[in-house]
N, C-alpha and C positions, 0 to 999 in steps of 0.2 A: 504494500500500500504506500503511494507517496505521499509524506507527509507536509510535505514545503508548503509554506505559504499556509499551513491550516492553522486555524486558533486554536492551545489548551488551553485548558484554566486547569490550575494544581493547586489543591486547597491542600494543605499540612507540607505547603513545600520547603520548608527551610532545614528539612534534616532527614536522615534517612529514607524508604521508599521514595517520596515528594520530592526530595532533591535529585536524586539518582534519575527519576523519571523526566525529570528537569531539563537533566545533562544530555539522557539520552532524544529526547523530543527535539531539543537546538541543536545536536548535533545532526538531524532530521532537515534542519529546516524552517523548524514550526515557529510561530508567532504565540511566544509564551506572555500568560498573565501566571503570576505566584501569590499564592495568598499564604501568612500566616500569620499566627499573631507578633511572632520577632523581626519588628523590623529589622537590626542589625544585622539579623544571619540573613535575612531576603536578600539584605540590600547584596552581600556578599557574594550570593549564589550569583544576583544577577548582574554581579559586574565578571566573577568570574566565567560565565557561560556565555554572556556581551549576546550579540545579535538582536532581534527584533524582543526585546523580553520586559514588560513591566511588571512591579512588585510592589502588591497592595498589603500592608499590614493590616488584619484584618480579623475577626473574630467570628468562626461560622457559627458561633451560638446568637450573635446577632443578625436577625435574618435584613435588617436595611443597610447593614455592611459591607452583606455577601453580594446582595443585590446591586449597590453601588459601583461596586467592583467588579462583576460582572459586565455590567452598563458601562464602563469605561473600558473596559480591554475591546467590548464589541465596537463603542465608536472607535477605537485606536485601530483596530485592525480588521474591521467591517464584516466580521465573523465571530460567529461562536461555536467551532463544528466537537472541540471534544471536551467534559467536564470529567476530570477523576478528583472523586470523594476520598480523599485521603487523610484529612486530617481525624486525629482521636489520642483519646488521652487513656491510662491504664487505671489511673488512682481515682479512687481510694481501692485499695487493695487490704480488706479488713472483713471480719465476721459482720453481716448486717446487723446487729447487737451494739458490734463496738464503731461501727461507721458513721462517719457526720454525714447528716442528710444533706447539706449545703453543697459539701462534696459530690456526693451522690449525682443531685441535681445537675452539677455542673459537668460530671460526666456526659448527662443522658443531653444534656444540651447542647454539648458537642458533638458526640457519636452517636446521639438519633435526630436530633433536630437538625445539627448541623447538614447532615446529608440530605435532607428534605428542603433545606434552607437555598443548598445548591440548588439539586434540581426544580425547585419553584421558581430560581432566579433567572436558572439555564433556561429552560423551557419556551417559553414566550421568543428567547434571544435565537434559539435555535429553529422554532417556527417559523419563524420572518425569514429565516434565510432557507436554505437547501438540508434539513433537519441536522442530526448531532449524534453521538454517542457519549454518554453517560458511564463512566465506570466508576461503582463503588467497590473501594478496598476494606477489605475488614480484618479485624484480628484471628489468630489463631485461637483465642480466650475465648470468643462465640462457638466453639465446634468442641474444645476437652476444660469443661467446667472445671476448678479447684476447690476447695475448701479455703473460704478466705476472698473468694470473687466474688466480683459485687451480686452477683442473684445467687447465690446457695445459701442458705442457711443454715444447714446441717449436714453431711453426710451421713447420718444415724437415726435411726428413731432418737425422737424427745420421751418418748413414754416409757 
């Protein structure tokens, strides 16, 4: 698939998978937007990687953020053809017992909302033009539960 000249948008790009997918996309071609909340490490990526690339610090739990920044990598580069949901946080990593709800929240803000937040903000951007692909990344923690992650409670009867 030639990628040149296509828009990403990479939400949790300032480290790890986000960054990597980053390098490898300008290395492509593509007409990158990066979102995450560190400016410092964005700004970094994107002077390292240079090419067509803007870097919105940006919080997907806030969905007029996500949207914002969306809205602008589309007018900067008259596209919006791929969105990957990347960003997510692990913590709180604790018994629900001993877990701060606050925390909690702020997880499910990011790793459920946040990805809604994209694709609500993608959608409309990708309609107007020639449509999109969407990929959400998720953890391995979704698929082999522990004792101590945020949804189990127990591994044993209570009784």
């Amino acid at each position: 698939m030639d990628i040149k000249g296509r828009t990403v948008v990479i939400t949790g790009a300032s480290r790890g998978i986000g960054a990597d997918a980053a390098r490898v996309f300008a290395a492509a071609g593509a007409n990158l937007a990066l979102l995450a909340r560190s400016a410092d490490s964005l700004a970094a990526l994107a002077e390292e990687i240079g090419g067509n690339t803007l870097a919105f610090a940006c919080d997907v739990s806030q969905p007029a953020a996500v949207a914002a920044a969306l809205q602008k990598a589309h007018e900067a580069f008259g596209s919006l053809d791929i969105l990957i949901n990347n960003a997510g946080v692990i913590d709180p990593i604790a018994r629900i017992e001993d877990s701060d709800p606050e925390a909690w929240g702020q997880l499910m803000d990011i790793n459920i909302k946040g990805v809604f937040n994209g694709i609500h903000a993608a959608l409309p951007l990708m309609k107007s033009g020639n449509g999109g692909t969407i990929i959400n990344i998720g953890s391995g923690a979704a698929y082999n539960a522990l004792e101590g992650g945020a949804l189990i409670v127990r591994q044993r009867p209570v009784f």
